[in-house]
Biotite code that builds the C-alpha atoms (Angstrom):
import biotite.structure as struc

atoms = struc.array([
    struc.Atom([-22.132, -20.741, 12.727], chain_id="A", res_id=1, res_name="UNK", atom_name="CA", element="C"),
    struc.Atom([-20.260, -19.161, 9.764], chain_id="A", res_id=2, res_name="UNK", atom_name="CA", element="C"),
    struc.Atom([-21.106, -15.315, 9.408], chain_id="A", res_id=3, res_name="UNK", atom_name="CA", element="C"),
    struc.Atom([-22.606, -15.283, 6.380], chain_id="A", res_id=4, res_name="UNK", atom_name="CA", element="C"),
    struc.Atom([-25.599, -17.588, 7.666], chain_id="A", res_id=5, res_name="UNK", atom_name="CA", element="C"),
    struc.Atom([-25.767, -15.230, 10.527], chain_id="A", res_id=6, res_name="UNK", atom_name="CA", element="C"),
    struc.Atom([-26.220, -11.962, 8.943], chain_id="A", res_id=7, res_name="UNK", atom_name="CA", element="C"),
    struc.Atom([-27.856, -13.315, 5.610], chain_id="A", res_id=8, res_name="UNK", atom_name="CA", element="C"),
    struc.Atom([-26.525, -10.240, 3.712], chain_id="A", res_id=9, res_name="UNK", atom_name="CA", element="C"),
    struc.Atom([-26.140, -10.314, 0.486], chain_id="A", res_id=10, res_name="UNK", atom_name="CA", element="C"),
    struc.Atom([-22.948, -8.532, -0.889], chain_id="A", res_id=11, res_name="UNK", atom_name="CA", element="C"),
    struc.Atom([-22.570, -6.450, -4.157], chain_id="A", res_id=12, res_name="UNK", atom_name="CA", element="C"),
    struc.Atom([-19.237, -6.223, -5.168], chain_id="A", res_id=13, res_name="UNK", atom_name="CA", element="C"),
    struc.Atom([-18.854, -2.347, -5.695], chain_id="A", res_id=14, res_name="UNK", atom_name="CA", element="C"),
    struc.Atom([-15.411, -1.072, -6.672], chain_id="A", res_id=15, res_name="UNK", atom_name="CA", element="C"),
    struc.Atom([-14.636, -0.152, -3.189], chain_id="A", res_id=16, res_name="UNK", atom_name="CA", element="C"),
    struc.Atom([-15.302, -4.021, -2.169], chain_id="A", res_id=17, res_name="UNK", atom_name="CA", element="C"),
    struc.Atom([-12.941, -5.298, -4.713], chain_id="A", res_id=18, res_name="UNK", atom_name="CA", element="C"),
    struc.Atom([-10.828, -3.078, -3.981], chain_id="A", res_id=19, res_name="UNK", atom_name="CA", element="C"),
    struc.Atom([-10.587, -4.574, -0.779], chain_id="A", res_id=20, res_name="UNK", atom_name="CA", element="C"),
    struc.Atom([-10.933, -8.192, -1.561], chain_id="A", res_id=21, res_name="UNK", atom_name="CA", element="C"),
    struc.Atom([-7.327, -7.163, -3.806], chain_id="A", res_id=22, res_name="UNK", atom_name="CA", element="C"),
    struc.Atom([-6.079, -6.192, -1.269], chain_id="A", res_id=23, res_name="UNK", atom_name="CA", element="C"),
    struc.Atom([-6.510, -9.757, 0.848], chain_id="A", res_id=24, res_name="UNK", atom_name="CA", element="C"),
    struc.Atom([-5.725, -11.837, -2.067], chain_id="A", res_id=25, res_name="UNK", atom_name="CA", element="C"),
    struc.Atom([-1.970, -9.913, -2.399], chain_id="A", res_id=26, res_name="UNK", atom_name="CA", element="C"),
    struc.Atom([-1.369, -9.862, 0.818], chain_id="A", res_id=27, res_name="UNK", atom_name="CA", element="C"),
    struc.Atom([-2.147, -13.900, 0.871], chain_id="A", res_id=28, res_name="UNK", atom_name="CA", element="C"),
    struc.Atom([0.477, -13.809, -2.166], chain_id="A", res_id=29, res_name="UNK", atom_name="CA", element="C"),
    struc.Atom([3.126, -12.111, -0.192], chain_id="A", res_id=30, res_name="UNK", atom_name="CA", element="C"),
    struc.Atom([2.421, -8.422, -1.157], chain_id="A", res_id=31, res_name="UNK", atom_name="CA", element="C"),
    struc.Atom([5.016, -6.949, -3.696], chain_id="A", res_id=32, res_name="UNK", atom_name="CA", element="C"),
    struc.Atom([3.830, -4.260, -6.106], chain_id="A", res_id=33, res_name="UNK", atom_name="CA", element="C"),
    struc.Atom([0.271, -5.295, -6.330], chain_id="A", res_id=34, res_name="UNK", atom_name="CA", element="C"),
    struc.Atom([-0.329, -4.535, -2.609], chain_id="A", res_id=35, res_name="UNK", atom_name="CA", element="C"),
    struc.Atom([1.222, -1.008, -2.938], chain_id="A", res_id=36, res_name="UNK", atom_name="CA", element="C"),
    struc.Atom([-0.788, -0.055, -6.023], chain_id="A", res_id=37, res_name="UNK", atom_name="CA", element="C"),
    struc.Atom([-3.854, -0.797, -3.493], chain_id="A", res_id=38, res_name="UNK", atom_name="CA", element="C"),
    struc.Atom([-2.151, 1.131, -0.455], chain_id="A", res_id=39, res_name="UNK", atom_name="CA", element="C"),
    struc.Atom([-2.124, 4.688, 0.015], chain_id="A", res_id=40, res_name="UNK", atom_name="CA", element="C"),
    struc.Atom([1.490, 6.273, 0.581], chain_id="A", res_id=41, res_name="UNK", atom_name="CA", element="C"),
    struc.Atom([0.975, 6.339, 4.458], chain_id="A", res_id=42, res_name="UNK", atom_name="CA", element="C"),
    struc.Atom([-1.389, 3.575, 5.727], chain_id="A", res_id=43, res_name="UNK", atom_name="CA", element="C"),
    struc.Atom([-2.362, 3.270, 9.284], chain_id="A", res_id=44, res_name="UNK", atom_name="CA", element="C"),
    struc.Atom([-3.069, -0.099, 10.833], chain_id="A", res_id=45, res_name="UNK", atom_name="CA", element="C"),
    struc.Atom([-4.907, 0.084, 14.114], chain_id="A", res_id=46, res_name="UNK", atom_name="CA", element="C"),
    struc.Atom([-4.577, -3.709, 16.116], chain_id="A", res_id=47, res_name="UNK", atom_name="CA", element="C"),
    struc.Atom([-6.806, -3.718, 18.787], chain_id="A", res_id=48, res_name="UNK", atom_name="CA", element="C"),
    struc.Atom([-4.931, -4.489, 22.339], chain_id="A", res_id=49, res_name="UNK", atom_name="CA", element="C"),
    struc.Atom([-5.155, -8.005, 23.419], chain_id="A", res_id=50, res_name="UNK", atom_name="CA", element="C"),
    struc.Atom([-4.176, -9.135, 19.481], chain_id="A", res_id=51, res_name="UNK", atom_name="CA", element="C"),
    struc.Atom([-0.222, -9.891, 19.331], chain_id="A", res_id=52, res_name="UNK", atom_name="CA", element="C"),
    struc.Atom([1.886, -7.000, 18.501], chain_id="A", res_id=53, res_name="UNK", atom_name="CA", element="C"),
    struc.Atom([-1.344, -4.899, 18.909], chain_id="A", res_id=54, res_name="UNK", atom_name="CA", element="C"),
    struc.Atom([-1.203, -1.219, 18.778], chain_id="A", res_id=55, res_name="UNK", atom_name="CA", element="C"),
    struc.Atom([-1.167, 1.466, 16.267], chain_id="A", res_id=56, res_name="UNK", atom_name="CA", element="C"),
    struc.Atom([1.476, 1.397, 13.013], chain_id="A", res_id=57, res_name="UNK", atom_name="CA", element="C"),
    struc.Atom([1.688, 4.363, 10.570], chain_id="A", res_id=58, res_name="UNK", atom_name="CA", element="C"),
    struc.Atom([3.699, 4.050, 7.404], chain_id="A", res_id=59, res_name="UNK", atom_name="CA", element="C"),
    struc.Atom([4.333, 1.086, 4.840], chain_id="A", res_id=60, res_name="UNK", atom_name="CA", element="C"),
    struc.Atom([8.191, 0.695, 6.710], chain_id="A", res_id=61, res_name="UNK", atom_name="CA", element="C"),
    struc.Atom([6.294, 0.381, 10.109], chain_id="A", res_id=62, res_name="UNK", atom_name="CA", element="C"),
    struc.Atom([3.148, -1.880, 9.218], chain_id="A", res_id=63, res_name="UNK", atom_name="CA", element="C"),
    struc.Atom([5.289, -4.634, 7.550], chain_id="A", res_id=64, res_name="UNK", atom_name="CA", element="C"),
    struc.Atom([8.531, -4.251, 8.985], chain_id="A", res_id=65, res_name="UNK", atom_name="CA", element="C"),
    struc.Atom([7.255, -4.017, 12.586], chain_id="A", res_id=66, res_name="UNK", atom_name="CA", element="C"),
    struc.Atom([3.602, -5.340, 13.007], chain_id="A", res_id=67, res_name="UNK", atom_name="CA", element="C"),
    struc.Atom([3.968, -8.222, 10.516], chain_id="A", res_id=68, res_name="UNK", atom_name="CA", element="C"),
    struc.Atom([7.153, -9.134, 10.960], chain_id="A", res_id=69, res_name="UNK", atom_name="CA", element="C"),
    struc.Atom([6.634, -9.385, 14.397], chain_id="A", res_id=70, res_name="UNK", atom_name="CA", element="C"),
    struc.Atom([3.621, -10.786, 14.577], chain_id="A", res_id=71, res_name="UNK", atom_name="CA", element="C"),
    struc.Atom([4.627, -13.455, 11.767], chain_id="A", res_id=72, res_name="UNK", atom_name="CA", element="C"),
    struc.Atom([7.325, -14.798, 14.268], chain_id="A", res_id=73, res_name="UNK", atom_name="CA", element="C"),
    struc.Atom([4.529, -15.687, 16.789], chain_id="A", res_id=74, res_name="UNK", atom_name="CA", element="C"),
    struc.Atom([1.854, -16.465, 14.961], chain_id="A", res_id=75, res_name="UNK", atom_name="CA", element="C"),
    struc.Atom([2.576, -19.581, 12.135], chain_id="A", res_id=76, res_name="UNK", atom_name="CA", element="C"),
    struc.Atom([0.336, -20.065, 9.061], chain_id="A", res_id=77, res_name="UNK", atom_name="CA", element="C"),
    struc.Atom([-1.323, -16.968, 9.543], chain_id="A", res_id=78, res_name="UNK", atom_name="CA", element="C"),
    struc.Atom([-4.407, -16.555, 6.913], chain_id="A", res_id=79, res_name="UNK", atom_name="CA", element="C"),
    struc.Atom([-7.002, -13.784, 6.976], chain_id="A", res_id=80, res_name="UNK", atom_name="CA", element="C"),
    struc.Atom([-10.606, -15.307, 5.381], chain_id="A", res_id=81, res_name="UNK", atom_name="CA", element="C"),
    struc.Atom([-12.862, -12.352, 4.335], chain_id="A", res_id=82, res_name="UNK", atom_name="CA", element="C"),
    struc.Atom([-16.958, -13.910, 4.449], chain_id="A", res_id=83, res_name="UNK", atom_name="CA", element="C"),
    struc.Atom([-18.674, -10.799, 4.911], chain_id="A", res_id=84, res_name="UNK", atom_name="CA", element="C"),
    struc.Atom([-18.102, -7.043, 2.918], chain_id="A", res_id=85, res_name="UNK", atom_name="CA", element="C"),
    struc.Atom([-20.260, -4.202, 3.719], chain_id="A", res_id=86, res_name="UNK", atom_name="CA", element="C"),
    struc.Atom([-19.193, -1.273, 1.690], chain_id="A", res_id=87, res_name="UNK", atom_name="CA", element="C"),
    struc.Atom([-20.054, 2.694, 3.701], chain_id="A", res_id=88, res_name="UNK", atom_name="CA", element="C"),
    struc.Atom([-18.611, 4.802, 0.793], chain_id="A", res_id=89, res_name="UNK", atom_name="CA", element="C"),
    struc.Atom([-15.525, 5.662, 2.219], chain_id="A", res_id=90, res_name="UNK", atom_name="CA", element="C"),
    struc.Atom([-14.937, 2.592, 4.407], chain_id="A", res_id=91, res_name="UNK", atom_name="CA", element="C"),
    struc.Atom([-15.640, -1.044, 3.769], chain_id="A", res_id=92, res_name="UNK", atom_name="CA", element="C"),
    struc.Atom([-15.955, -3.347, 7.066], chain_id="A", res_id=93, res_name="UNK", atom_name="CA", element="C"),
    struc.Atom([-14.916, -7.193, 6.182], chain_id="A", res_id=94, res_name="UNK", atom_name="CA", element="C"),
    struc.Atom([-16.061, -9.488, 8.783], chain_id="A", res_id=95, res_name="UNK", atom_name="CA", element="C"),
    struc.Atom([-14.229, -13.013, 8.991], chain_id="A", res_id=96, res_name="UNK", atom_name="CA", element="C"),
    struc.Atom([-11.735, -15.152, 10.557], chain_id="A", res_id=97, res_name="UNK", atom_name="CA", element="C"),
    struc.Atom([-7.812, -15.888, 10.984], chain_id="A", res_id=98, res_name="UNK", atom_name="CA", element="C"),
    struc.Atom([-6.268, -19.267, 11.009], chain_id="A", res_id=99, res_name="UNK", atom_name="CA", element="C"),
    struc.Atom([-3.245, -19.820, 12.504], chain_id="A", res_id=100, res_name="UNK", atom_name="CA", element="C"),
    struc.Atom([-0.859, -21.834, 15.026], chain_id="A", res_id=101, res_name="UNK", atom_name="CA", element="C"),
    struc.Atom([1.169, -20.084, 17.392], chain_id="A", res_id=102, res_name="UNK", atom_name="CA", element="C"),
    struc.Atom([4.661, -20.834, 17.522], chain_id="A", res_id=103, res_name="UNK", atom_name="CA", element="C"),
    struc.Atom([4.639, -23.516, 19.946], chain_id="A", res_id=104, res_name="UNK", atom_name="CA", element="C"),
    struc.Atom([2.595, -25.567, 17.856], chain_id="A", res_id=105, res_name="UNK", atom_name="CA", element="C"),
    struc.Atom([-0.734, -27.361, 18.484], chain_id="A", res_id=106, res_name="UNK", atom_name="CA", element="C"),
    struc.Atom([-3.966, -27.269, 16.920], chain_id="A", res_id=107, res_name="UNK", atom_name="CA", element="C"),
    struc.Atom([-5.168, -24.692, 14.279], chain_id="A", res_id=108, res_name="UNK", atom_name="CA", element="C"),
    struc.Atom([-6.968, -21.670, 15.782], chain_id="A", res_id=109, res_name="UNK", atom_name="CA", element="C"),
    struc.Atom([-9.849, -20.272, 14.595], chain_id="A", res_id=110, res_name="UNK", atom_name="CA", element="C"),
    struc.Atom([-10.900, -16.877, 15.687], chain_id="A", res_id=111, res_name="UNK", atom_name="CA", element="C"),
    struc.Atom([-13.018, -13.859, 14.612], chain_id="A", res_id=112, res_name="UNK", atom_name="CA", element="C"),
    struc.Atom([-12.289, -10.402, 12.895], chain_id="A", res_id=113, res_name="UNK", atom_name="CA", element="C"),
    struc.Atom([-13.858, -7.403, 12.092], chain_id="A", res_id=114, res_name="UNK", atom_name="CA", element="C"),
    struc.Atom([-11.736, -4.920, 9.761], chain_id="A", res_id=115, res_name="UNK", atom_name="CA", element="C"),
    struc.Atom([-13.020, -1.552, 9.059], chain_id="A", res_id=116, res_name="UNK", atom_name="CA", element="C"),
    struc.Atom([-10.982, -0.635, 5.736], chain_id="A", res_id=117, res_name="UNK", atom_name="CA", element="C"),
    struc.Atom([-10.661, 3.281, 5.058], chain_id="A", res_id=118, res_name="UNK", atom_name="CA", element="C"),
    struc.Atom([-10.897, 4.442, 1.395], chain_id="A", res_id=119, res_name="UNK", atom_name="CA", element="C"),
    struc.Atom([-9.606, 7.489, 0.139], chain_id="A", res_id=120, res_name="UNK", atom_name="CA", element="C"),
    struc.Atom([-10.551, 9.404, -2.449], chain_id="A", res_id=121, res_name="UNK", atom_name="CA", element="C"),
    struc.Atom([-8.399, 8.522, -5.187], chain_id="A", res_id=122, res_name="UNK", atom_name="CA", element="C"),
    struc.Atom([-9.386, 4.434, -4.661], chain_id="A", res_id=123, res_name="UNK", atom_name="CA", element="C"),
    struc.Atom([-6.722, 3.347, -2.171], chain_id="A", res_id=124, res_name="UNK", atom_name="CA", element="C"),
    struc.Atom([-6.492, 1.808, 0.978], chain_id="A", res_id=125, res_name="UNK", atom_name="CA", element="C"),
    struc.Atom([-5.489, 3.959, 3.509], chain_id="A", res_id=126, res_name="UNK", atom_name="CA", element="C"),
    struc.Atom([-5.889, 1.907, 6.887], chain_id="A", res_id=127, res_name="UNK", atom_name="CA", element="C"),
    struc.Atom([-7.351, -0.419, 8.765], chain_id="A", res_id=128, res_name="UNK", atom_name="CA", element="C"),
    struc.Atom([-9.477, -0.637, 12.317], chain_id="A", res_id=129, res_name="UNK", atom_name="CA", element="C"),
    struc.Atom([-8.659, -3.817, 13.300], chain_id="A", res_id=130, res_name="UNK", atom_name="CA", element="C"),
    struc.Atom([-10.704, -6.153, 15.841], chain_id="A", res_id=131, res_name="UNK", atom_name="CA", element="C"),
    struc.Atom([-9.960, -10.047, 16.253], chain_id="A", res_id=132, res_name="UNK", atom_name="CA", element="C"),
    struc.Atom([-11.302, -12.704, 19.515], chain_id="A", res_id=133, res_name="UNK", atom_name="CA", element="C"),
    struc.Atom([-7.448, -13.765, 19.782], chain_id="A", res_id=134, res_name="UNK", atom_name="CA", element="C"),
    struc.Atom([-7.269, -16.162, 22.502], chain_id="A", res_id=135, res_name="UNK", atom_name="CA", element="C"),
    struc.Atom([-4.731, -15.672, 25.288], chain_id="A", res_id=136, res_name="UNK", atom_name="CA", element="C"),
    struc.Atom([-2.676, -18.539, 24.060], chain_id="A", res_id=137, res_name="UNK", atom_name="CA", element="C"),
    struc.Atom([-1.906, -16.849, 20.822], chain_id="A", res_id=138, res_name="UNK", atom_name="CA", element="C"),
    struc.Atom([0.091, -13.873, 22.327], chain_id="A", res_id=139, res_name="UNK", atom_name="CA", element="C"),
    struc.Atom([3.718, -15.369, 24.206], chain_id="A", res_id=140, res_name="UNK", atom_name="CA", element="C"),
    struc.Atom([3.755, -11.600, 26.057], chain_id="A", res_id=141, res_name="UNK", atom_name="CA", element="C"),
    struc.Atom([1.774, -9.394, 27.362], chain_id="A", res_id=142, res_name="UNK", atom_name="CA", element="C"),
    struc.Atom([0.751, -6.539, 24.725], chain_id="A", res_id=143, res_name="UNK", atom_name="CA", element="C"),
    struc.Atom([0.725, -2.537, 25.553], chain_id="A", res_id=144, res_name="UNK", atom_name="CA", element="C"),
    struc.Atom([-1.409, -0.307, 22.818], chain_id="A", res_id=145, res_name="UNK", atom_name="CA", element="C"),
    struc.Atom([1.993, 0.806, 21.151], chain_id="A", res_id=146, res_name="UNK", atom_name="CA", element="C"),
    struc.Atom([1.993, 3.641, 18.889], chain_id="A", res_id=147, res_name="UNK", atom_name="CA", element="C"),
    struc.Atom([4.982, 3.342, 16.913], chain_id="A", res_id=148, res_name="UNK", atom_name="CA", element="C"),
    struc.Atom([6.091, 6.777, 14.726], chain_id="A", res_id=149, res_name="UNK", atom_name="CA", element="C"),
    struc.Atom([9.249, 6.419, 12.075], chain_id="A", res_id=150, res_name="UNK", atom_name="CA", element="C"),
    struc.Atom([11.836, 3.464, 12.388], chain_id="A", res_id=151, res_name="UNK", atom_name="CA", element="C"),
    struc.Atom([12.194, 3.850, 16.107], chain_id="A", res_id=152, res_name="UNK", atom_name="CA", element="C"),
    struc.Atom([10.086, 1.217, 18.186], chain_id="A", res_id=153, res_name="UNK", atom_name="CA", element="C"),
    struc.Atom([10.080, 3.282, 21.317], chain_id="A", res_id=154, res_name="UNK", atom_name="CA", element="C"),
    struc.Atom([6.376, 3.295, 22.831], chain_id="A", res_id=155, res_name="UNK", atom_name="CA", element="C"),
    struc.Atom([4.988, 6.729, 22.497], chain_id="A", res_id=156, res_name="UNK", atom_name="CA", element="C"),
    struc.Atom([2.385, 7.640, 25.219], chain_id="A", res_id=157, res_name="UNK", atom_name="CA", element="C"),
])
C-alpha cells in the first residue's frame, strides 16, 4: 500500500515544503551549489541505529564526506522518493521510501522512511531526524549510534 492511499492527506505546497522537495531533487542531481543554498552553514543529520553508517553527523564536511560517502559504498543506486509532506512551521516530516541494492548485488530493496526536516528561520535546512525499515541485509557491519564531531571519526560517547 503506497502512503499516500494510506493517510489520504492532501498536501499544500507551502514554501517550507518546497523548500524541502529542493532539497531532494539536488541531492538526486548530485548536490553542488543548489544543495548549499538550501542548507544551513552547520546541518545535523540524525540516522537512526540499525540504518548503515547510522548515527549522528554535524557539519556539511561530516554529513557528505562521512555519512554519504560511506554509506554510498554499501548501499548502490541509492534514491530517496518523497510521497508524503506535512509541513509543522518550523519542521516538515516527508514520509517515503529508498531504493537501493546493497553492494553484493541482488534484487532492488524497497524500504520505508520518515524524515523530520528542521527549518530555520531564515528558510534553510538545518537537519534532519532520520528513520528508515532497513533490512538487516542492507548493512555488511554491525552499526554503533556514532556521533562524529570535526574531521576526526573517533566515536564520541
Amino acid at each position: 500500500m503506497e502512503i499516500n492511499t494510506f493517510l489520504e492527506h492532501k498536501e499544500t505546497d507551502t514554501s517550507n515544503i518546497i523548500l524541502v522537495k529542493n532539497l531532494y531533487k539536488a541531492m538526486a542531481e548530485g548536490g553542488g551549489p543548489a544543495l548549499l543554498k538550501i542548507l544551513s552553514d552547520n546541518p545535523t543529520w540524525n540516522v537512526c541505529p540499525g540504518t548503515p553508517e547510522g548515527g549522528i553527523y554535524h557539519g556539511i564536511s561530516e554529513v557528505f564526506g562521512v555519512f554519504y560517502k560511506k554509506l554510498l559504498n554499501i548501499l548502490i543506486n541509492l534514491k530517496a522518493e518523497p510521497e508524503v509532506f506535512v509541513d509543522g512551521g518550523d519542521i516538515v516530516v516527508a514520509l517515503g521510501f529508498y531504493s537501493f541494492t546493497n553492494r553484493e548485488g541482488g534484487a532492488i530493496k524497497r524500504v520505508r522512511f520518515s524524515h523530520t526536516w528542521k527549518i530555520t528561520s531564515d528558510n534553510r535546512v538545518d537537519g534532519v531526524w532520520q528513520v528508515s525499515a532497513m533490512p538487516p541485509e542492507a548493512a555488511q557491519t554491525k552499526n554503533e549510534n556514532k556521533v562524529y564531531r570535526g574531521k576526526s571519526e573517533k566515536r564520541v560517547v
